[in-house]
C-alpha positions, 0 to 999 in steps of 0.5 A: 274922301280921303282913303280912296285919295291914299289909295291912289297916291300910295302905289305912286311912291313906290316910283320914289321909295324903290329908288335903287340909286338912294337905296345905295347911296344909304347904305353907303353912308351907313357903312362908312365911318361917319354913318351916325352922322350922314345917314340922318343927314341924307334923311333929312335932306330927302326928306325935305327934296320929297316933301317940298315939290308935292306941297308946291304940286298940290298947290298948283293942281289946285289952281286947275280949273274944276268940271262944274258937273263933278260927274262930267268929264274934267278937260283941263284935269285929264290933259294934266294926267295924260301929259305926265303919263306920256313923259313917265313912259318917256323917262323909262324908255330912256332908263331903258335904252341906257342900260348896261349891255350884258355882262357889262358892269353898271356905272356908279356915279363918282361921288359915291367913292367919296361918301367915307368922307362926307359931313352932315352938311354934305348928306344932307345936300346930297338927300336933297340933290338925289330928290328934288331935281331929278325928273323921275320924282318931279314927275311922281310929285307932280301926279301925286299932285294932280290927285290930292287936289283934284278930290277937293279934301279940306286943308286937313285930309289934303295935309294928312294925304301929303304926309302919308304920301313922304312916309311911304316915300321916304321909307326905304331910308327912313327904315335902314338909317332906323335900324343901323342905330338899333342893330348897327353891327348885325345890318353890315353883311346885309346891307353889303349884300343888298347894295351890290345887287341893287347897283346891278338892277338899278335900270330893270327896276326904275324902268318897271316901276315908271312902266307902272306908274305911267300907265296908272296915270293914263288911265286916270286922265281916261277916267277923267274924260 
């Protein structure tokens, strides 16, 4: 059935959508001079760097091979979920370890010092690039994957399961690129605010979050064997 399938998925986009780093790049973007332009640029670009590995995950779960009693345990399934449960936990041991050390300030990437400067083109690429590749959201994909197709929906619902899954992903900036061409002026103090206490909590938060979701997952694949 296709809610408890939204069920599942919907708290594994809080893994994407709390994505401190994007969150910044945002709304540096929507500070800039070009914000009307680059802001719907970097939309579109993660928008389409989210969408486009979970269709290719559902796909591929899909080909899992499936328990022939559908109350039995499910092997094949449940090593897919303890696999991606391992390497989440992994990836946050690592946000973790990578911390800065107190007192210390947070390393912000280079190119953000030039997003003033940035096209459409480039926020778009720069959306995709802040998406698709990185393993964190790889990994999210890949479970939101292995949890659609492995409740056997028809074409539609799985279609439906996917959308509801990038809303809620790309919410966080689906929403301020929204409302900086509602309330342009009265966001500026804000979002200066909300950007630099991100920068800060950058690891704390990530590392939380794929905690959860790491956990989450292990006990799916439990629940599969």
């Amino acid at each position: 059935m296709l809610g408890p399938v939204i069920g599942e998925i919907l708290p594994l986009t809080l893994a994407i959508s709390i994505s401190p780093l994007t969150i910044v790049a945002v709304i540096l973007m929507l500070l800039s001079p070009n914000a009307r332009r680059t802001g719907p640029g970097f939309l579109i670009g993660w928008t389409l760097g989210i969408t486009t590995p979970v269709v290719a995950f559902v796909l591929l779960a899909g080909t899992l091979p499936s328990s022939g009693d559908s109350d039995g345990p499910n092997i094949p399934r449940a090593i897919a979920q303890f696999v991606l449960a391992i390497l989440l936990l992994l990836v946050a041991v690592k946000q973790w370890r990578g911390r800065p050390t107190l007192g210390e300030e947070p390393a912000l990437p280079k190119w953000m010092s030039a997003i003033d400067s940035f096209t459409f083109g480039r926020a778009l690429g720069l959306g995709i690039l802040l998406s698709a590749p990185r393993p964190k959201n790889l990994l999210i994909a890949a479970s939101a994957g292995v949890i659609i197709a492995g409740a056997d929906l028809s074409v539609g619902d799985g279609a439906i399961a996917v959308a509801v899954f990038v809303c809620c992903a790309i919410s966080t900036v689906l929403v301020p690129v929204i409302a900086f061409f509602v309330a342009s002026k009265r966001l500026i103090g804000p979002l200066e605010a909300f950007h630099q206490w991100l920068a800060r909590e950058n690891v704390t938060i990530t590392t939380v979050l794929l905690t959860v979701i790491g956990v989450l997952m292990l006990g799916k694949g439990i629940g599969s064997l």
